[in-house]
Each structure stands twice: as structure tokens, then as C-alpha cells.
N, C-alpha and C positions, 0 to 999 in steps of 0.2 A: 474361281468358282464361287458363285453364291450357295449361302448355307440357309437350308429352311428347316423348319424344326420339324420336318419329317425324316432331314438327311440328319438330325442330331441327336434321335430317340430312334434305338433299333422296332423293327417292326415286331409285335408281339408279346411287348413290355404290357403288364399289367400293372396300371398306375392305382393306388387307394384312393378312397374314395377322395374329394374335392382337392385333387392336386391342382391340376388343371386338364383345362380341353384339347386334347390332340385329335384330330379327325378318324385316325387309323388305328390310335391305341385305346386299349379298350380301359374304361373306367370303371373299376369294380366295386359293387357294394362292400360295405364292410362284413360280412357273413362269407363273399365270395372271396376278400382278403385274406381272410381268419382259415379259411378253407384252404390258401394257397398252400402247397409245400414249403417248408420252409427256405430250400433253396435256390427257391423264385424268389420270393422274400429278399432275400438276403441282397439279390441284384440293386436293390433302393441304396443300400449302403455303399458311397463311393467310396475308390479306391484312393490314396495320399498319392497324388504326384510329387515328383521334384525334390526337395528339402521338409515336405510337411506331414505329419503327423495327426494323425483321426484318433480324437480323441470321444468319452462317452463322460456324460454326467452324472455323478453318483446320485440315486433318488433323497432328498431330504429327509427326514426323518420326521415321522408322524407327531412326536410329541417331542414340546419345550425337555431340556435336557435336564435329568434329576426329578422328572416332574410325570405327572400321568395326564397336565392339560395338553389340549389335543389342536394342536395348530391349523390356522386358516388357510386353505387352499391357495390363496393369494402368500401368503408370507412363505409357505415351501416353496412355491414359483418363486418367489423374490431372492430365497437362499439360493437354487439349483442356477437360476443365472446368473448372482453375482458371486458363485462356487469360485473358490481355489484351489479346488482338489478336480484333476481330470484323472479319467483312467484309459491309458493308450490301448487302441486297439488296433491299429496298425502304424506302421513306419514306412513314409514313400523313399523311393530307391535310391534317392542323393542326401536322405536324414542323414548327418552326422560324416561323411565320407570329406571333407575339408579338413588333411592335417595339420594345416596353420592354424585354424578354425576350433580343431575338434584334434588337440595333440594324443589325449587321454581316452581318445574313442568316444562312443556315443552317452550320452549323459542318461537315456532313458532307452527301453524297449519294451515291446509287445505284452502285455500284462502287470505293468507297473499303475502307482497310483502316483502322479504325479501335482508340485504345487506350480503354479501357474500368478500371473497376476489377474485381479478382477475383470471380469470380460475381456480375456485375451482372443483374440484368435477369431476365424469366419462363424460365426455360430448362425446356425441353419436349423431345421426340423422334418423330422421323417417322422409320420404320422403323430406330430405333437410330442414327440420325445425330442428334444433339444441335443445337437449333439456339436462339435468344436473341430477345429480343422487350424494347426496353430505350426509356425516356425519353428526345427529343431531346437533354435536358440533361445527358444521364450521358456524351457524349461528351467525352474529357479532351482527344483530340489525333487528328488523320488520319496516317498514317502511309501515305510512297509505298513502301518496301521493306520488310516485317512480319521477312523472315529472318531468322532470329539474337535475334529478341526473344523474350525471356523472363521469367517472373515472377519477382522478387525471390526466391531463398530467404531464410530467417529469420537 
């Protein structure tokens, strides 16, 4: 059977504004987004199949550290991508379940702050918020305070 991207998008999906064009799903202005309940909303954020893990980007932080100057919009973007710190928010159904693999159980779960290496993982965006979708095995470490952590410069 051929797959058309109306048999791939349920009917009645409220997309944000400039996702893209589907003929039968309606494209909502951002006022009618912001309006949605939130768990309509929440249907955007896919679920982790398989071995992988959804993760979220911690926001940068407005100012240089120790300092009250107030960082370039471009240089937080540049921290929040090349982040090592992700925060799981969910775990697909086969994370971690390989006891060869995974003798000690699973390395990370559901509310952890986890280190990662620089641009690990499928990075995608729901409405401009950047979010990660990464191999149980790419977890290097859990981390209980992320603060103050920062990627290597060269």
C-alpha cells in the first residue's frame, strides 16, 4: 500500500503556524496555537520508539557567567546547539532492556539531566524550540546539577 501524507497525519491535527501544508489539516495562526489546550499541544511532541530517548534543551542563560553582560541572541543559539547537557523526557520501550548491553540497568531515566556529546543525536524543532532524540548508548553521564556546565572551547 502506498502512503500519502494524509494516511500519515491523523485527521484533525492542529499544525502551528508555517509547519507545512497539508490540504485537510488545518494550519493555525499563532493566537489560535497559544489558544490550543494544552493537551492538543502536547500531540506535537513525539513519542521515543525503539532504543531512543526524547530529550529537551536546557535554555542558555541570558548573561556571560559572573558577569551582568547580556549575551547575543545568535551566541545562546550557538550554546543551546552545541549543549552537552540534555534533559530526558521520555524513554522508548526497548531504552536500555539489552542485558549484554545494559548488565547494570538503564544509565538514565525520565527526569534526569543528562551529558551527551556535542550534537548528538536527531535534533529537530517544534515551534523553534529545538529538541534531541538520541540512542540509549550515547548517554556519557547523568548529571544532578547541569549549572555552570559548558562545552569545552577549543
Amino acid at each position: 500500500m502506498t502512503q500519502t501524507i494524509e494516511t500519515l497525519n491523523p485527521p484533525g491535527l492542529i499544525l502551528p503556524p508555517g509547519v507545512y501544508e497539508v490540504p485537510h489539516l488545518k494550519q493555525a495562526t499563532d493566537e489560535e496555537f497559544d489558544n490550543t489546550p494544552m493537551e492538543e499541544r502536547g500531540k506535537q511532541i513525539p513519542t521515543p520508539c525503539g532504543y531512543k530517548i526524547l530529550c529537551a534543551i536546557p535554555k542558555a542563560e541570558d548573561t556571560f557567567e559572573n558577569s551582568s553582560i547580556v549575551k547575543a541572541d545568535v551566541v545562546k543559539k550557538n550554546e543551546e546547539i552545541g549543549t552537552t547537557i540534555l534533559f530526558v523526557v521520555a524513554v522508548g520501550p526497548q531504552a536500555y532492556k539489552d542485558p549484554e548491553k545494559f548488565p547494570d540497568g538503564p544509565w538514565c531515566k525520565e527526569g534526569d539531566f543528562i551529558l551527551v556529546r556535542t550534537y548528538t543525536g536527531t535534533r529537530f524543532k517544534i515551534r523553534g524550540t529545538e529538541w534531541r532524540l538520541i540512542n540509549d548508548d550515547q548517554v556519557e553521564a547523568t548529571v544532578s546539577d547541569p549549572r555552570g556546565i559548558t562545552r569545552a572551547a577549543a
